[in-house]
N, C-alpha and C positions, 0 to 999 in steps of 0.2 A: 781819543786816548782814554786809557781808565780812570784819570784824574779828571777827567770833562765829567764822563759818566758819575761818578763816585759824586762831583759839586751839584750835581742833578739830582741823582739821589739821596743825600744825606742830607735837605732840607725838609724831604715828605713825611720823618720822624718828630714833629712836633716836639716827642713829650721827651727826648734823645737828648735834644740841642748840638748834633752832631754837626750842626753847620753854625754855630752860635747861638748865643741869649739874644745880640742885638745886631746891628748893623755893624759898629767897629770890630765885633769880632771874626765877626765874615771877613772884613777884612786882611785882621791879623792871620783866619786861620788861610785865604790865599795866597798870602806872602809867606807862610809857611810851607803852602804845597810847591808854590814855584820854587820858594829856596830850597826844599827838596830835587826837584827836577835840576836844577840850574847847578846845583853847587853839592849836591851830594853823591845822585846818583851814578851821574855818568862818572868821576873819579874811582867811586868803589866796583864799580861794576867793572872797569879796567883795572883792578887790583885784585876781585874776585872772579870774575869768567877763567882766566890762568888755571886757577884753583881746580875749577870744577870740568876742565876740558875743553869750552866754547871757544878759546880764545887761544892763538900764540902767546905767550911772556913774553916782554919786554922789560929788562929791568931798569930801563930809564923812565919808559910811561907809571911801571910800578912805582918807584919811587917819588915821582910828581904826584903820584894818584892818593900815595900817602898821607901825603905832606896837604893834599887838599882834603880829603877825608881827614886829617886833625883840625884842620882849619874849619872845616863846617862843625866838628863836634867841640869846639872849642864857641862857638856862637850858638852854639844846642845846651852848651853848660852854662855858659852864662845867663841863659834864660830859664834855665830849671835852678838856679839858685833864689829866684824870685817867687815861684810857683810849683805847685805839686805836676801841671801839666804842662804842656807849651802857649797857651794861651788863658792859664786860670789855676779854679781846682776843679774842673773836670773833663772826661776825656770828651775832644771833639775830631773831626774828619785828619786836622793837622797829626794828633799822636796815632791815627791809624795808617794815614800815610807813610810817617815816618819809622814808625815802626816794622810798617809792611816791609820798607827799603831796605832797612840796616838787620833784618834778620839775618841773611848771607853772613853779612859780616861779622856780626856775632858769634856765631857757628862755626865759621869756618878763619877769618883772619884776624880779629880782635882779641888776641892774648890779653894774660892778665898785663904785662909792661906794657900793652898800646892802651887799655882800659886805665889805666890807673891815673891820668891826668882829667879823666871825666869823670869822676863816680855819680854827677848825679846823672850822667845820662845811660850809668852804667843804672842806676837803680829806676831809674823812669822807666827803661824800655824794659826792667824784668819784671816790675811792675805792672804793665800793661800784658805783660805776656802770661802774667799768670790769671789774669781775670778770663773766668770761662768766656765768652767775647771772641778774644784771641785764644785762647788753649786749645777752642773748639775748632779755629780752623787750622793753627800751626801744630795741634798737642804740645807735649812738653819742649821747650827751648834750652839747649843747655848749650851755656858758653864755652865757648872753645879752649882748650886748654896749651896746646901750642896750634900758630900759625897751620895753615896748610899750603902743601908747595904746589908751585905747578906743575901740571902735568901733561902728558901730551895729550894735541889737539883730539878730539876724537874724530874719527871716521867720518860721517855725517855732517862735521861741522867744517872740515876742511873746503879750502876753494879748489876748484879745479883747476889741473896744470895747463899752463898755458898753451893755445893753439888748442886743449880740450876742449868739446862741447860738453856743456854739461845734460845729463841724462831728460830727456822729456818726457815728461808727467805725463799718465797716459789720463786722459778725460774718464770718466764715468758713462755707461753707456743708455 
């Protein structure tokens, strides 16, 4: 997974500290990657794929997905009122993670009324987003100003109807 790869790479920066200063912090910063995986992403990602065509809507999974996506950023805010980052004051693998995650949602489903019960994780992650770091690979980030709806599935992401075979890829020669 790209979280393996990323724990692999973000210790050969020595002078970074992008895997921590010490031992406890490797720790804190993998319990932040897993609670990214475990409890952020898959909720938002069924609240934003809708959005961007990947997905049917559902608006029961949506609104479960809500309600868990507050609930992670609601355990994101309370640890950004201790710290300028999520494990200190400085950025490490944890706020690249989590930042990488919740761009979508920034963007595309996080209004100002879902933002406003978080502001520091509103200001963390605009924060990380303007250091060239992150500018350079996302550019500029600008938050969403209303929701976006879903919309239909696209073409290409549709399953095939039933009793269809789906098309075979043809090998390279």
């Amino acid at each position: 997974s790209s979280t393996a790869i990323a724990k692999y790479v973000a210790p050969c920066r020595e002078d970074k500290a992008l895997y921590g200063k010490c031992f406890d912090d490797e720790c804190l910063i993998d319990t932040w990657t897993e609670f990214c995986t475990q409890e952020l992403e898959v909720p938002l990602m069924c609240w934003v794929y809708p959005t961007m065509g990947l997905m049917e809507s559902d608006s029961k999974a949506t609104s479960e997905a809500q309600a868990d996506v507050k609930k992670a950023l609601g355990v994101m805010e309370e640890q950004l009122k201790k710290s300028s980052f999520l494990i200190g004051d400085f950025v490490t693998l944890a706020d690249i993670v989590l930042v990488c995650s919740l761009r979508e949602g920034f963007s595309r489903v996080f209004d100002s009324a879902f933002r406003k019960p978080f502001p520091k994780v509103t200001a963390w992650f605009e924060k990380c987003c303007k250091m060239p770091q992150f500018a350079s690979v996302f550019g500029e980030v600008k938050l969403c100003a209303a929701a976006q709806k879903p919309v239909a599935v696209l073409k290409e992401f549709l399953p095939p109807a039933r009793g269809e075979k789906k098309p075979q890829q043809q090998q390279p020669a």
